[in-house]
MIROVO-68242 format. One line per 2 residues: for each residue x, y, z of C-alpha. Coordinates in Angstrom, 2 decimals. Layout:
X:Y:Z ~ ...;
END
This chain:
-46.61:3.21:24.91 ~ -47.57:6.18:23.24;
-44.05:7.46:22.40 ~ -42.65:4.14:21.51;
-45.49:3.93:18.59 ~ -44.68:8.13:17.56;
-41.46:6.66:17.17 ~ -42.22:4.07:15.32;
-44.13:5.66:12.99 ~ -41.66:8.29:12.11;
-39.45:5.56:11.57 ~ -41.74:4.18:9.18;
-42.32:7.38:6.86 ~ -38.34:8.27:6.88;
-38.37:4.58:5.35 ~ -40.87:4.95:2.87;
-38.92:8.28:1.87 ~ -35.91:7.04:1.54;
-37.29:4.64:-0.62 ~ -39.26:7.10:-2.71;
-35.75:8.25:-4.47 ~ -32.94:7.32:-6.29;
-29.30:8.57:-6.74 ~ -28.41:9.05:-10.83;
-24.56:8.94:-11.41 ~ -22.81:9.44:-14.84;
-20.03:11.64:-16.61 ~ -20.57:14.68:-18.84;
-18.56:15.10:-21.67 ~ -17.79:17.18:-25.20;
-17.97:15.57:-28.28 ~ -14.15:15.07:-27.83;
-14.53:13.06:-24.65 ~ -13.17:15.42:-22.42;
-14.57:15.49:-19.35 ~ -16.59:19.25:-18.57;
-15.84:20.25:-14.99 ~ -18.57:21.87:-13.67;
-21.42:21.65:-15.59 ~ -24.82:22.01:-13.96;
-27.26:19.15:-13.55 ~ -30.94:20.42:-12.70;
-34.09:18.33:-12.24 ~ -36.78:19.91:-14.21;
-39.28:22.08:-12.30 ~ -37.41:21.71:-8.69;
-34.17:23.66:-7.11 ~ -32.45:19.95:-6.86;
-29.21:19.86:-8.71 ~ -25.44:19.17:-8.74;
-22.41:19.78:-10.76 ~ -19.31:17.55:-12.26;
-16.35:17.40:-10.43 ~ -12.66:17.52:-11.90;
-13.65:14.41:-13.79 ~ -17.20:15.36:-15.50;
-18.41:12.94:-13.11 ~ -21.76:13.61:-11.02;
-24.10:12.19:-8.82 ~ -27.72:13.78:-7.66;
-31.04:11.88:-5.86 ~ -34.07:12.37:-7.97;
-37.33:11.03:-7.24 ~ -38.65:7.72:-8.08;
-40.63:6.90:-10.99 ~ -39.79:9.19:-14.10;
-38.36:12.70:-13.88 ~ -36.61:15.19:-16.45;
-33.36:16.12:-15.87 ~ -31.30:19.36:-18.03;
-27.77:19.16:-18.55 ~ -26.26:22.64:-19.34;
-22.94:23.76:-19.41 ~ -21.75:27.48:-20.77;
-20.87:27.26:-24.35 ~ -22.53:24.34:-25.34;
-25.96:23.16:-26.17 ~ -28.27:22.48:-23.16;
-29.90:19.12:-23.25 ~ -33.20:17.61:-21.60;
-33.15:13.85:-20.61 ~ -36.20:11.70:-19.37;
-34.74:9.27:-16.83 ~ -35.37:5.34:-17.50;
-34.87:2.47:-15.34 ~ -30.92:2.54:-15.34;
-29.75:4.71:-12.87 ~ -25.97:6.12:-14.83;
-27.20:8.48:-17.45 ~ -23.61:9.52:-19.54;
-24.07:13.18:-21.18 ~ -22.48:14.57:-24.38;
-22.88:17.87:-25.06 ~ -22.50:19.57:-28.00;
-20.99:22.93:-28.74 ~ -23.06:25.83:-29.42;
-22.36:28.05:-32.32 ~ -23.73:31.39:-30.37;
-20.51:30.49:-27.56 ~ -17.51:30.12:-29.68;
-15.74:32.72:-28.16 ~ -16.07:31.10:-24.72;
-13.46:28.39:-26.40 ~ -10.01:28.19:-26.61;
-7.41:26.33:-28.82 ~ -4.75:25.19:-26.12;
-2.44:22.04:-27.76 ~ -1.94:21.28:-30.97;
-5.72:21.96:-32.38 ~ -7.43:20.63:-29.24;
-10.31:23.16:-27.83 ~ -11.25:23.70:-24.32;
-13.89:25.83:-22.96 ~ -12.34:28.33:-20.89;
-14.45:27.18:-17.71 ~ -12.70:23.37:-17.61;
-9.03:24.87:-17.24 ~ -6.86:24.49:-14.39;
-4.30:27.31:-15.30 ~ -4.47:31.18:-16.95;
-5.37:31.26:-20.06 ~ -5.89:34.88:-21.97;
-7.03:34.72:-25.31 ~ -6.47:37.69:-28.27;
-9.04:37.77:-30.81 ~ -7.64:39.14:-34.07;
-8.95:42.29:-34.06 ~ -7.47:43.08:-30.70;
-4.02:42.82:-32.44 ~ -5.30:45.13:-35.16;
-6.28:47.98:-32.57 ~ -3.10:49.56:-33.66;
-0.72:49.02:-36.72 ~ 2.34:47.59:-35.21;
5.59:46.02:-37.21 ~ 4.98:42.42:-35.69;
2.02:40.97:-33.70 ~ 3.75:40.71:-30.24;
4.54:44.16:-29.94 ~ 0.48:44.18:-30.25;
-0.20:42.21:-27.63 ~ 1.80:45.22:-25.59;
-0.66:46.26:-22.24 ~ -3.41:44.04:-22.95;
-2.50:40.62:-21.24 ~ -1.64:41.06:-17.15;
1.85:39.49:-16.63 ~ 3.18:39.77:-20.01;
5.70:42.13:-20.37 ~ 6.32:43.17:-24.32;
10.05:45.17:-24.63 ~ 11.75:46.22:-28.19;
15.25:45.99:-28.91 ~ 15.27:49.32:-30.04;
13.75:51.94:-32.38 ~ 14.98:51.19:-35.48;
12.26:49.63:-37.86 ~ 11.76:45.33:-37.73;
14.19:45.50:-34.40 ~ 13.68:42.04:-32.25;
10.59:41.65:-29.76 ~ 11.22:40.27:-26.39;
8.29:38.44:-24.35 ~ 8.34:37.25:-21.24;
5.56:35.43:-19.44 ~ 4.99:36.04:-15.30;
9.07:38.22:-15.34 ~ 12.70:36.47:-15.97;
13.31:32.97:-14.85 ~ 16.73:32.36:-15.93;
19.40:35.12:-15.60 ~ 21.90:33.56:-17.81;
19.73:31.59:-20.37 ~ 16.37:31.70:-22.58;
13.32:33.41:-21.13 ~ 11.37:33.49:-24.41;
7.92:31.38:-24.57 ~ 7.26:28.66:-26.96;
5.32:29.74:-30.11 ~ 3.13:27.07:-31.70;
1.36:28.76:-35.25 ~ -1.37:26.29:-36.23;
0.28:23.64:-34.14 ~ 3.47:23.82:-35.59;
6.02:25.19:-33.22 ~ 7.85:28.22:-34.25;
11.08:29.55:-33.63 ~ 11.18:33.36:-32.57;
14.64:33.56:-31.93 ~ 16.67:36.23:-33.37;
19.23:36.11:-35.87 ~ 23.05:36.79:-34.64;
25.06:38.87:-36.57 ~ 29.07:39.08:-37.61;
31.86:41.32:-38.46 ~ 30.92:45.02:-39.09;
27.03:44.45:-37.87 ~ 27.78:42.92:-34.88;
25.95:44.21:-31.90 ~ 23.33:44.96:-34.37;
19.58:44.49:-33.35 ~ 18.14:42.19:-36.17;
14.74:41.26:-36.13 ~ 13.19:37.97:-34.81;
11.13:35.67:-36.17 ~ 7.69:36.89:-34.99;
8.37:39.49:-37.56 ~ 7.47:37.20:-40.33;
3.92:36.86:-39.19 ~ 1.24:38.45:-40.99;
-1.05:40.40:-38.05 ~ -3.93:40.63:-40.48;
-3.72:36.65:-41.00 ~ -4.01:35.78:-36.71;
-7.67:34.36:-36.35 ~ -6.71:34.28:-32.27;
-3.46:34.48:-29.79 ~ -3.87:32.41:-27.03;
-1.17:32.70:-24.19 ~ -0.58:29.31:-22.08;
0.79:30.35:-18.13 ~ 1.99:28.07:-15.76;
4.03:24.99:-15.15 ~ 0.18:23.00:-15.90;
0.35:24.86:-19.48 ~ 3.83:24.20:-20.20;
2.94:20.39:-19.53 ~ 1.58:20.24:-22.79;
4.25:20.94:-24.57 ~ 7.20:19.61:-22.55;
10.36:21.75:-21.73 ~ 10.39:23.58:-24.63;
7.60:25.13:-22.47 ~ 9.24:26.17:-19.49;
8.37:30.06:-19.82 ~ 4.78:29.73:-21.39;
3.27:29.34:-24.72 ~ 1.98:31.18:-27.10;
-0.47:29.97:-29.28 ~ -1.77:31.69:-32.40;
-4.08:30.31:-34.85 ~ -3.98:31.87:-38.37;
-7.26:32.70:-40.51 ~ -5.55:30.26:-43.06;
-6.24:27.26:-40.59 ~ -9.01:27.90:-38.52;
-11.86:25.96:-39.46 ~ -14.70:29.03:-38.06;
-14.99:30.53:-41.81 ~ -18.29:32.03:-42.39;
-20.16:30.67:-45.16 ~ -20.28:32.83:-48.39;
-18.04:34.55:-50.47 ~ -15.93:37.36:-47.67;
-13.86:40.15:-49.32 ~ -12.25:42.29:-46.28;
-9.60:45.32:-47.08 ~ -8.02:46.85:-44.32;
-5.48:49.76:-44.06 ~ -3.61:51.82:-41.66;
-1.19:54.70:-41.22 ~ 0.56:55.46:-38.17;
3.20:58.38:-37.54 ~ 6.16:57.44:-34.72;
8.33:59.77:-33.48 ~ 11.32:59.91:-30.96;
9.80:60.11:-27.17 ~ 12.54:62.48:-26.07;
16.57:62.97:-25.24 ~ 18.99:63.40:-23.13;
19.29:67.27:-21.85 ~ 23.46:68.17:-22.76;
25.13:71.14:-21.27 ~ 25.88:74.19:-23.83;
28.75:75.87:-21.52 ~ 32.02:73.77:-22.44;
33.03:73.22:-25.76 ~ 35.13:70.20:-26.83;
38.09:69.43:-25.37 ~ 39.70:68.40:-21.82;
40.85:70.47:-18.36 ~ 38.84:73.41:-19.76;
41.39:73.78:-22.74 ~ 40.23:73.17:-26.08;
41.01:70.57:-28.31 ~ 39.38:69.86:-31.67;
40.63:66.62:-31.84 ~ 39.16:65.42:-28.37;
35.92:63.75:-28.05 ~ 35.47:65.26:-24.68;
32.77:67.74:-24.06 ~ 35.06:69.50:-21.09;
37.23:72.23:-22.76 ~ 37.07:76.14:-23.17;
33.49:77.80:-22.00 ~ 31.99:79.22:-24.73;
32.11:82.95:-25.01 ~ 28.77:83.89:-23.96;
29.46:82.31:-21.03 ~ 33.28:83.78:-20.06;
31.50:86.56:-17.90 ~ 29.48:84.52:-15.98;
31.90:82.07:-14.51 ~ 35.14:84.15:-13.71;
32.47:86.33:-11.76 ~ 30.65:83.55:-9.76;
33.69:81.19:-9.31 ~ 36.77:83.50:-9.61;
37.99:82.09:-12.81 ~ 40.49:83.63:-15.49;
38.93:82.10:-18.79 ~ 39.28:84.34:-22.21;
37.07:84.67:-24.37 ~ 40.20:84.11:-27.05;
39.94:80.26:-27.58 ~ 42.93:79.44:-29.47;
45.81:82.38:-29.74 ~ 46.13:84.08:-32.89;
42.14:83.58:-33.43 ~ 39.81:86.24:-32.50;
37.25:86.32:-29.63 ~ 34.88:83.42:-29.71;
36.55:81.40:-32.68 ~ 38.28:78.51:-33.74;
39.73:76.70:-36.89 ~ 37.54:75.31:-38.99;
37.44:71.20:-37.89 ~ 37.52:69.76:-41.33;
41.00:71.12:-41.86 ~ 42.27:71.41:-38.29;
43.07:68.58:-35.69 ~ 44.36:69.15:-32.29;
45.45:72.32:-31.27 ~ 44.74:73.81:-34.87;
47.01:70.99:-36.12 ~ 46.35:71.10:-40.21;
45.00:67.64:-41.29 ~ 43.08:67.85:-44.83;
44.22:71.60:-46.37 ~ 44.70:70.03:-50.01;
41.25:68.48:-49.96 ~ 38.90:71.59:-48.68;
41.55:74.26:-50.21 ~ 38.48:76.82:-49.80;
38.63:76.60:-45.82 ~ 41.90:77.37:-46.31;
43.59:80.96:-44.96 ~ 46.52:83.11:-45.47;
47.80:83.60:-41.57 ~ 48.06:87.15:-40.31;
51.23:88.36:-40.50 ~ 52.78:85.05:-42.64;
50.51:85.01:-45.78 ~ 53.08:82.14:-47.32;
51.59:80.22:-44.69 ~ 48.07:78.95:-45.19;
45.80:78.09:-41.56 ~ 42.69:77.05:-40.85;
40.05:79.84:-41.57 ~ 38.10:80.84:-37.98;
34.54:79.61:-37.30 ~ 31.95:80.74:-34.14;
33.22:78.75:-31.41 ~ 29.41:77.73:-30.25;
27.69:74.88:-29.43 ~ 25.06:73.37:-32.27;
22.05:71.45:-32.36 ~ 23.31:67.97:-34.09;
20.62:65.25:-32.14 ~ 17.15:67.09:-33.24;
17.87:67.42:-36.67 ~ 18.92:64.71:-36.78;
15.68:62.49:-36.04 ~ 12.98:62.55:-38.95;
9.62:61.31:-37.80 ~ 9.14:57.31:-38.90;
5.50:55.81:-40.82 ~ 3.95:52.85:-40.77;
1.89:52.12:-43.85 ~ 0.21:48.99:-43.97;
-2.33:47.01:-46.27 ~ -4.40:43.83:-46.65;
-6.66:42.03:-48.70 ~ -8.39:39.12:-46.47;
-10.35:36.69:-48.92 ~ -12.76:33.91:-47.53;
-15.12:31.91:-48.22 ~ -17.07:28.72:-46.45;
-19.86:26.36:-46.47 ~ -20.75:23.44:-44.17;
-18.22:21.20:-45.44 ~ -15.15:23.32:-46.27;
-13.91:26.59:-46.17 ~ -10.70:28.14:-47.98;
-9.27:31.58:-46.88 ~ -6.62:34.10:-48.78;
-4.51:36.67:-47.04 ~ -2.51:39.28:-49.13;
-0.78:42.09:-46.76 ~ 2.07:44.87:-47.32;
3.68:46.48:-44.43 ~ 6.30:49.23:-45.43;
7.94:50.73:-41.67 ~ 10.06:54.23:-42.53;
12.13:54.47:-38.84 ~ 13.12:57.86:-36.72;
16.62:57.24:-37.87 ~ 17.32:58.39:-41.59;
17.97:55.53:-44.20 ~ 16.43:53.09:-41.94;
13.89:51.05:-43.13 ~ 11.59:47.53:-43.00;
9.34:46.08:-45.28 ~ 7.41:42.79:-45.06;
5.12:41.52:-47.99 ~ 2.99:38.21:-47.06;
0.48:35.61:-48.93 ~ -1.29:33.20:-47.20;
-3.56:30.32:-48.49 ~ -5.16:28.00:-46.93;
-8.10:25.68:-46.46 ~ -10.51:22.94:-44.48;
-12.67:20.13:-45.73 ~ -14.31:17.62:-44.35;
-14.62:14.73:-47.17 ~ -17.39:12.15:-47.44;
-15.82:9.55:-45.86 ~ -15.63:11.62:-42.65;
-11.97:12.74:-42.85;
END
């Protein structure tokens, strides 16, 4: 009898404490509507809480009778709310100024907090491109996103810039991300060339961006980023917001100058071999482009001692030791090709003086790739105007970017002027 009214009695306070609480439901949203996945909801002055799911909806058991609950979520304002009657309490919350960086501009001006996305997102503040002075703003973005590989077409100055997002997905066709500048999408193909320049590397179109004007790069990954944009999309996006249209101008009057000087110069080259001259077999011939004729003198020695050989040191009969004619007048086999135009390289021959030859030069090899190279610059300058109050904000970008390459006569040179501005009229547009 004893256990039957324990039982019963237990039975009786789990009912009463069951009734003693409530389950609150709702959604938590931005000011936007979009739904914030996992933002925390606490009841005030108790460990009790819960989060949002993949729909910003949640659902906790409070107490009965009145209770405060705190919605918080990082990058936005935390809010306290004093539970009623109703048992769905909707949240919006409201962005906080001091978080700004926590949010990112994905499609076409829409900004998610870095938190509610389902796929990679890295994100490039502007002065991260402006670490170091670079001829276009993807080359900048060079070693400091993971899976983004940056290449050049070359060395000369304003030469294309490949990017490819997570490595090649098509062998035969494009690999290049889509680029959407201020939610415009932007073509950074580059420009084919014809005739005499073709096979040329020209440059692309990301050359035409200012790097002193990008307010933030952010680069989409993923089939769930490319969604956004549709096919165009296929091997990521890159989206870069300029200082001209971002709407995050302090307020005041902003005067910024910035400017930079970089030196580039050739990372190395090929190691040639200095013990055949020009020619073919081991004969020389000034009119071959081979690199496989006579040894040079200072070499003669060495080889018919090591390897049994029989070279002379006499390249080309009638010529003494360690000569030949002079190139500019001589063509294959000391064949005379331009006597009339360089008359002073120009001879009597021993022995025939009515008969003018070549006259003899050191049959050596010579240093034509170093001397060649000169060592490029990069001189760059801006003028970044701005100003902003709570209702509208204009911005001014004036840049000069002059590139000098490695290889002599080569140059680039890119002068920019931006404008642009954001209001929001009394009527609320």
């Amino acid at each position: 009898m004893k256990k039957h009214l324990l039982a019963s009695v237990l039975v009786m306070f789990s009912f009463v404490a069951a009734m003693a609480q409530r389950t609150i439901t709702g959604t938590v949203s931005d000011e936007a509507g979009e739904p914030l996945i996992g933002a925390s909801i606490l009841v005030k002055g108790t460990s009790t809480g819960a989060v949002t799911d993949l729909d910003g909806t949640y659902s906790i058991n409070v107490p009965a009778g009145e209770v405060t609950l705190i919605f918080s979520y990082t990058g936005y304002i935390t809010k306290e709310v004093i539970t009623s009657a109703s048992n769905v309490i909707d949240m919006t919350l409201e962005e906080s100024a001091e978080q700004l960086s926590e949010v990112l501009v994905t499609a076409i001006g829409i900004e998610r907090s870095t938190k509610a996305m389902g796929y990679a997102v890295t994100n490039l503040a502007g002065d991260d491109l402006l670490q170091k002075s670079e001829v276009d703003p993807v080359r900048a973005v060079a070693g400091k996103v993971p899976g983004v590989s940056i290449s050049g077409a070359g060395g000369g100055p304003g030469q294309s810039t490949k990017i490819n997002i997570r490595g090649f997905s098509s062998i035969t066709g494009n690999t290049q991300p889509l680029f959407v500048v201020d939610g415009v999408p932007f073509d950074n193909s580059t420009n084919s060339t014809r005739g005499a320049a073709s096979g040329n590397q020209t440059s692309s179109r990301a050359f035409d961006m200012d790097p002193n004007n990008i307010e933030s790069m952010t680069i989409l990954k993923g089939a769930a980023a490319a969604a956004l944009y549709g096919s165009r999309a296929t091997n990521g996006v890159v989206v870069i917001t300029t200082k001209t249209g971002t709407r995050n101008a302090r307020k005041g009057l902003e005067v910024t100058y910035n400017s930079s000087y970089q030196l580039e110069q050739i990372s190395g080259i090929p190691e040639y071999q200095n013990v055949y001259g020009q020619g073919s077999n081991q004969v020389y011939n000034g009119g071959f482009i081979g690199n496989w004729g006579n040894p040079f003198a200072e070499h003669v020695d060495r080889l018919n001692s090591t390897y049994g050989t029989n070279y002379s040191k006499v390249i080309v009969p009638g010529y003494p030791e360690g000569t030949v004619p002079h190139p500019l007048v001589s063509g294959g086999f000391a064949g005379s090709r331009f006597p009339s135009v360089f008359p002073e390289l120009m001879e009597p021959t021993p022995g025939n003086p009515s008969v003018l030859r070549a006259i003899p030069v050191p049959y050596r090899p010579y240093d034509i790739i170093d001397p060649f190279f000169q060592d490029g610059q990069l001189f760059e300058n801006s003028l970044n105007i701005s100003a902003g109050g709570p209702e509208a904000s204009i911005n001014a970008v004036v840049s000069r970017m002059s590139n000098e390459g490695i290889v002599p006569n080569s140059e680039a040179g890119r002068t920019s002027l931006s404008f642009g501005g954001n209001a929001k009229l009394s009527n609320g547009f």
